[in-house]
C-alpha positions as CSV (number, residue, x, y, z in Angstrom):
1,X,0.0,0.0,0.0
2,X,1.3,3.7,-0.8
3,X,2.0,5.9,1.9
4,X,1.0,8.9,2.2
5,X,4.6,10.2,2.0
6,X,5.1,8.7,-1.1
7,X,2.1,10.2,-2.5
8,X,3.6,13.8,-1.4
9,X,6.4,13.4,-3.3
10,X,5.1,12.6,-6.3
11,X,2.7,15.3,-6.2
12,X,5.5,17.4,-6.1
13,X,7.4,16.2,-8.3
14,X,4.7,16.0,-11.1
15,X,3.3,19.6,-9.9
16,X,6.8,21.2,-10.7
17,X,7.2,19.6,-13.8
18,X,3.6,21.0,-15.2
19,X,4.4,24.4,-13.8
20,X,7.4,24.8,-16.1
21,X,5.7,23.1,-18.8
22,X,2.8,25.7,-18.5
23,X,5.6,28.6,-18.0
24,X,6.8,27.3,-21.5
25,X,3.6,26.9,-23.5
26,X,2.2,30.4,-22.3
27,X,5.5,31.6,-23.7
28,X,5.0,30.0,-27.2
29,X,1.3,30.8,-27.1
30,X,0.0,32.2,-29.9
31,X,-3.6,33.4,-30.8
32,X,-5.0,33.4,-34.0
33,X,-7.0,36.9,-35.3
34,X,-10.2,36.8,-36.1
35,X,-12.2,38.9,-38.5
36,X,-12.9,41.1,-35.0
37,X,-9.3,41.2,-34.0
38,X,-8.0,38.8,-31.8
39,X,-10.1,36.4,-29.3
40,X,-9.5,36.2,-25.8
41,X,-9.2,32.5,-25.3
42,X,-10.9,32.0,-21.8
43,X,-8.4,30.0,-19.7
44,X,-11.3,28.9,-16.8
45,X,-9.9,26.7,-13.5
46,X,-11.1,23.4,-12.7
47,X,-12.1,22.3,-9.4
48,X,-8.9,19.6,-9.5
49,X,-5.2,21.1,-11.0
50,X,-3.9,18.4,-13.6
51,X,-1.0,17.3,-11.1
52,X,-3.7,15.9,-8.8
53,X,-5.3,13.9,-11.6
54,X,-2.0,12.8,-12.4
55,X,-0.6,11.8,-8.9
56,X,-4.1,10.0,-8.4
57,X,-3.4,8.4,-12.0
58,X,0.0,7.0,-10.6
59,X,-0.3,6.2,-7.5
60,X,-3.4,3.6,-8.3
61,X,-0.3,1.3,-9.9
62,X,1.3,1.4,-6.2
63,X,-1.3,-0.3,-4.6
64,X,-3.1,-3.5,-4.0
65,X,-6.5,-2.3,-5.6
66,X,-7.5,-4.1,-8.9
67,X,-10.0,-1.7,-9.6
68,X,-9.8,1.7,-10.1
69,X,-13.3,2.9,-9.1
70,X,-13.1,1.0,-5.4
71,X,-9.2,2.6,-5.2
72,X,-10.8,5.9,-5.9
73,X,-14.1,5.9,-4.0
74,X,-12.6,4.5,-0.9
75,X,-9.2,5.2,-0.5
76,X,-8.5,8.3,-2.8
77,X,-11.5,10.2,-1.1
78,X,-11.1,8.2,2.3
79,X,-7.7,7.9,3.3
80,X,-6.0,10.5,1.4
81,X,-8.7,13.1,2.0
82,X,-6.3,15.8,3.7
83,X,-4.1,15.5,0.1
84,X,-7.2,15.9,-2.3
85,X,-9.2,18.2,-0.5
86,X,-11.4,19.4,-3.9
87,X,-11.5,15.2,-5.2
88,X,-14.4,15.4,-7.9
89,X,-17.0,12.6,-8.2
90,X,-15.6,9.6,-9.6
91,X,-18.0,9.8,-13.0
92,X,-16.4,13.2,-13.1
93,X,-12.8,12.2,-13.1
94,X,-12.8,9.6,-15.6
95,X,-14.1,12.3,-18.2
96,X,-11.2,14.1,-16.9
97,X,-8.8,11.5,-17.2
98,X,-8.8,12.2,-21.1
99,X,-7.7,15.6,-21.3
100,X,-4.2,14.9,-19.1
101,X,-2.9,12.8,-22.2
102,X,-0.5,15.4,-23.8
103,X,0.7,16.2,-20.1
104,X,1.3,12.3,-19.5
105,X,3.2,11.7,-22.9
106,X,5.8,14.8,-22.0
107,X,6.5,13.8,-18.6
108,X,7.1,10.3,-19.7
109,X,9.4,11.2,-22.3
110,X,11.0,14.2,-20.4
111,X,10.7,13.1,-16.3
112,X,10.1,9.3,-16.1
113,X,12.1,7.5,-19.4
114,X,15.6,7.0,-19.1
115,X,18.0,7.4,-22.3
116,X,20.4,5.4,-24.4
117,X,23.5,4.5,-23.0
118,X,24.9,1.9,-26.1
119,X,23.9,-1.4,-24.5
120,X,19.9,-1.9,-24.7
121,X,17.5,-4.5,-24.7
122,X,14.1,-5.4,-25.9
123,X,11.5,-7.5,-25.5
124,X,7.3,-7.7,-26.0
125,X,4.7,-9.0,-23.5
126,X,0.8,-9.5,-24.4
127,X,-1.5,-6.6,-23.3
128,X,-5.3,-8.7,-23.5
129,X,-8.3,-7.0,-23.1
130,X,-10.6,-9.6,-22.6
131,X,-10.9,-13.5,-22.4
132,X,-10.6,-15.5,-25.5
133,X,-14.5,-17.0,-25.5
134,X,-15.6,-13.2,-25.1
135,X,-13.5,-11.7,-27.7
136,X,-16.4,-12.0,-30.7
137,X,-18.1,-9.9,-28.2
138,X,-16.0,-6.9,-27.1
139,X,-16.9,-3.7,-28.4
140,X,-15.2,-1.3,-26.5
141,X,-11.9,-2.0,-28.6
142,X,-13.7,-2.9,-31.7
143,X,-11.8,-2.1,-34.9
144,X,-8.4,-1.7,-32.3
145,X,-7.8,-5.2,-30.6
146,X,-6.5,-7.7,-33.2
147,X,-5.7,-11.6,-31.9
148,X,-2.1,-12.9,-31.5
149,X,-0.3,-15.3,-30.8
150,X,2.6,-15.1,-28.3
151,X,4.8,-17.2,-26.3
152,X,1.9,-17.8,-23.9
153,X,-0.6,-18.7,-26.0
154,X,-3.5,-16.9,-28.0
155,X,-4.4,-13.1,-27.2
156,X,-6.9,-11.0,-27.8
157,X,-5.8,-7.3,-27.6
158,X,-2.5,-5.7,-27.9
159,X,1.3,-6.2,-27.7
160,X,3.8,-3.6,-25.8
161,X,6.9,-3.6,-27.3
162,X,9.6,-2.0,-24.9
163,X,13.0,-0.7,-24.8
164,X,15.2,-0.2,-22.1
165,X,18.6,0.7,-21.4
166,X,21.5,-1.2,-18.8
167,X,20.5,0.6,-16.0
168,X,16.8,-0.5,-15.4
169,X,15.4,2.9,-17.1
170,X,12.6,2.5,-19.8
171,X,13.5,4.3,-23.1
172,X,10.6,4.5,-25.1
173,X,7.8,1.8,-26.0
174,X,5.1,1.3,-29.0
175,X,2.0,0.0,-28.7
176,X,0.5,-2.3,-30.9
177,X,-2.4,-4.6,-31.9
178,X,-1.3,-8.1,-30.9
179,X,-1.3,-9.7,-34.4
180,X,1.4,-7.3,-35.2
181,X,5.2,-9.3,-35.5
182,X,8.5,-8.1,-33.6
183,X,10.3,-8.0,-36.3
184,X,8.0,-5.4,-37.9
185,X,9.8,-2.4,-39.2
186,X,7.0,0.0,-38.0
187,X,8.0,-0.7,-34.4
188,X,11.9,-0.2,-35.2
189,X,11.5,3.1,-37.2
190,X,10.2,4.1,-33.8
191,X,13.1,2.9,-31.6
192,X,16.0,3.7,-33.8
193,X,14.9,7.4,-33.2
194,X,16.8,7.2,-29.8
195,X,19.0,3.5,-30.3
196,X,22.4,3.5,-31.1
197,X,25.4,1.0,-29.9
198,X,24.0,-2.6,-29.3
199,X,20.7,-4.0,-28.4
200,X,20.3,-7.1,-27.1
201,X,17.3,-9.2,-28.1
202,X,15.7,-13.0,-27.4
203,X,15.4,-15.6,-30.5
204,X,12.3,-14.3,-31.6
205,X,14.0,-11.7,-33.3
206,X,15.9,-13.3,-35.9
207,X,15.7,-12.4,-39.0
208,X,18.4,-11.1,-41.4
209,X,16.9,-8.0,-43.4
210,X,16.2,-7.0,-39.9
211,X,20.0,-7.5,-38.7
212,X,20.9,-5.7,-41.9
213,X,18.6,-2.6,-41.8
214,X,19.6,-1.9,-38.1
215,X,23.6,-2.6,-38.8
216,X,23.6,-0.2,-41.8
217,X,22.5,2.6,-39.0
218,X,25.1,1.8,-36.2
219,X,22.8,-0.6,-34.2
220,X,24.3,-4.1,-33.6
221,X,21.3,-6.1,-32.7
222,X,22.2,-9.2,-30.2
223,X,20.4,-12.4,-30.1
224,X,20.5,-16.1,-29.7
225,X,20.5,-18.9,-32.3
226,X,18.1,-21.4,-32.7
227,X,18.3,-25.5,-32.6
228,X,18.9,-26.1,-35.8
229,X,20.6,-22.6,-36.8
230,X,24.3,-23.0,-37.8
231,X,26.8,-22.3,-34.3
232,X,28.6,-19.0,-34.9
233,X,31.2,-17.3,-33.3
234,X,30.0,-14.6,-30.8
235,X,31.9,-12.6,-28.4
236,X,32.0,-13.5,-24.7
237,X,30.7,-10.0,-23.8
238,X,27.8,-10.6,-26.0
239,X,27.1,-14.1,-24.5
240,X,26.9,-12.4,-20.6
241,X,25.1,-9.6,-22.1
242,X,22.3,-12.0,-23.3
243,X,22.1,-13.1,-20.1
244,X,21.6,-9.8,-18.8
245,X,18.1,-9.8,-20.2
246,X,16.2,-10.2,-17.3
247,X,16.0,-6.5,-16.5
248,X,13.4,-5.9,-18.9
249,X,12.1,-9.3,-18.1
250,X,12.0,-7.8,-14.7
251,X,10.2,-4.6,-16.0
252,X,7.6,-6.5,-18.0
253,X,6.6,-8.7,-14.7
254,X,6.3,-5.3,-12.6
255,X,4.3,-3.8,-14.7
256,X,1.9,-6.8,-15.1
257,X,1.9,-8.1,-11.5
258,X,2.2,-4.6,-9.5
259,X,1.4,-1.9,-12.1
260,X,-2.1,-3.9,-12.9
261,X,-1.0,-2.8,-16.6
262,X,-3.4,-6.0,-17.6
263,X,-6.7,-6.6,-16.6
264,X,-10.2,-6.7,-18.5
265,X,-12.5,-3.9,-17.1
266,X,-11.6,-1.0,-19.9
267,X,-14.8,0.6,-20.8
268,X,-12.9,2.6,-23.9
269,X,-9.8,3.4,-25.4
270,X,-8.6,6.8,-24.1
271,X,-8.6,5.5,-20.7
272,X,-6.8,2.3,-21.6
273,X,-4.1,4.4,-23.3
274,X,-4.3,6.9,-19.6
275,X,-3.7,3.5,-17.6
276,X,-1.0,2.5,-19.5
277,X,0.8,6.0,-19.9
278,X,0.4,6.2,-16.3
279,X,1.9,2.7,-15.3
280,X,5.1,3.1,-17.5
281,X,5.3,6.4,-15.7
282,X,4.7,5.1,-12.2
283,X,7.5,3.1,-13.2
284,X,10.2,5.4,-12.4
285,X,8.8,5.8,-8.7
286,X,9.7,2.1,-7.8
287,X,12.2,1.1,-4.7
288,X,11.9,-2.3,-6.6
289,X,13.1,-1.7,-9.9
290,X,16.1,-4.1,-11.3
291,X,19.6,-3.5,-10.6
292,X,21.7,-1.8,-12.6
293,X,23.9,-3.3,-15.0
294,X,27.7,-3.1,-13.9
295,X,30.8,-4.1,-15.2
296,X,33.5,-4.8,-12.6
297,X,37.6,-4.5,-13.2
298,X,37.4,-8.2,-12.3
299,X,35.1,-9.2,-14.9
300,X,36.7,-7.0,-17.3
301,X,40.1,-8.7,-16.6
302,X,38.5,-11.9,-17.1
303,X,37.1,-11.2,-20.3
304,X,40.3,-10.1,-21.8
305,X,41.8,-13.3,-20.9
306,X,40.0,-14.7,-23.8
């Protein structure tokens, strides 16, 4: 269960970061003339300031509640009273919930996402949305939710592809439906944006116009061989790289098991895109994130042995 000290200090942190953010998009602001000169653009309060819809966003992913509505009604406006003071209804807040998605994407990419240090891994994991009997019958992700197959079976919904760097730190992500392959060069055009140096992958990445496309750009992508693939030589660094891969093994099983990132009660898109945002950036607030990749002089003089 979140403390209440915890919740303070993300509140503070998130409420600093929208105050410069504002400072900078008043500064940029322009408004358009109209045909009666130029229209004051009425810039009205709410009841609740967009870092307390935020906070309240993140800090649901700390706690024990699968469901948002009982975390909201009885422990947001219970228990943490004295910190939300002006806490709207909860009908309210979810059409709130919405309008804090520009807000959310910048302080993931600016506050909360770490950045690429040369050494990277990557890895999918299965976002579904609903059982397989019911999926004929979903229609709050109708036209969205395609049905995949991964490594634990059929899925019907999407597949989150992540990045993240040696040090535990997400770099960016892309969100997919789940029919959708790893390989697929729509999800690399978005991660060789901010990907350089190696990145190290499992076997379900092979595939040569993949190794090819990435190697022409810098990126040496990293991955086992297969059974009946022919042996080839590979660095020892490489080899205890690979097995450095369950940090964002790690990452996935957080955000699934503690984050609640997976569960079947979305009643629409926007807010399924809101819970996600807001679990990869409750991320960054863990104690229990994975260690750190290091690289001691012992190991290093071990490896040049060979």
């Amino acid at each position: 269960m979140i403390t209440e000290d915890k919740v303070i200090e993300i509140f503070c942190v998130i409420d600093e970061f929208c105050k410069n953010l504002g400072a900078e998009l008043n500064k940029n602001l322009q408004i358009a003339p109209t045909d009666e000169g130029y229209k004051h653009v009425r810039h009205r309060k709410g009841r609740m300031c967009e870092s307390e819809i935020m906070t309240i966003l993140l800090c649901c992913h700390f706690g024990t509640f699968r469901n948002f509505k009982h975390y909201y009604l009885f422990f947001v406006k219970v228990h943490l009273a004295q910190c939300f003071p002006t806490a709207v209804s909860y009908n309210r807040f979810v059409e709130l919930m919405p309008r804090e998605f520009f807000t959310m994407l910048t302080f993931m990419k600016l506050y909360a996402f770490g950045k690429c240090t040369g050494i990277s891994f990557v890895d999918s994991t299965m976002i579904p949305v609903c059982h397989n009997v019911r999926r004929y019958f979903n229609r709050a992700f109708e036209g969205f939710a395609k049905s995949g197959k991964g490594t634990m079976g059929w899925c019907h919904g999407f597949k989150l592809h992540l990045l993240c760097n040696d040090t535990g730190e997400i770099i960016t992500f892309c969100l997919t439906p789940a029919n959708v392959d790893d390989r697929d060069r729509r999800v690399w055009s978005v991660f060789t944006k901010v990907l350089y140096g190696k990145v190290f992958a499992d076997r379900g990445y092979i595939k040569r116009e993949l190794f090819e496309g990435l190697f022409e750009q810098g990126i040496h992508l990293v991955h086992g061989l297969k059974a009946k693939m022919k042996n080839k030589l590979m660095p020892v660094y490489d080899k205890i790289m690979l097995r450095k891969r369950y940090i964002i093994e790690c990452i996935n099983e957080l955000l699934k098991n503690k984050a609640n990132l997976v569960h079947s009660r979305h009643r629409s898109i926007h807010n399924f895109i809101m819970n996600l945002c807001s679990a990869l950036a409750a991320y960054c607030f863990f104690e229990n994130k994975p260690d750190g990749l290091s690289v001691y002089l012992e190991d290093k003089r071990q490896l040049e042995l060979f």
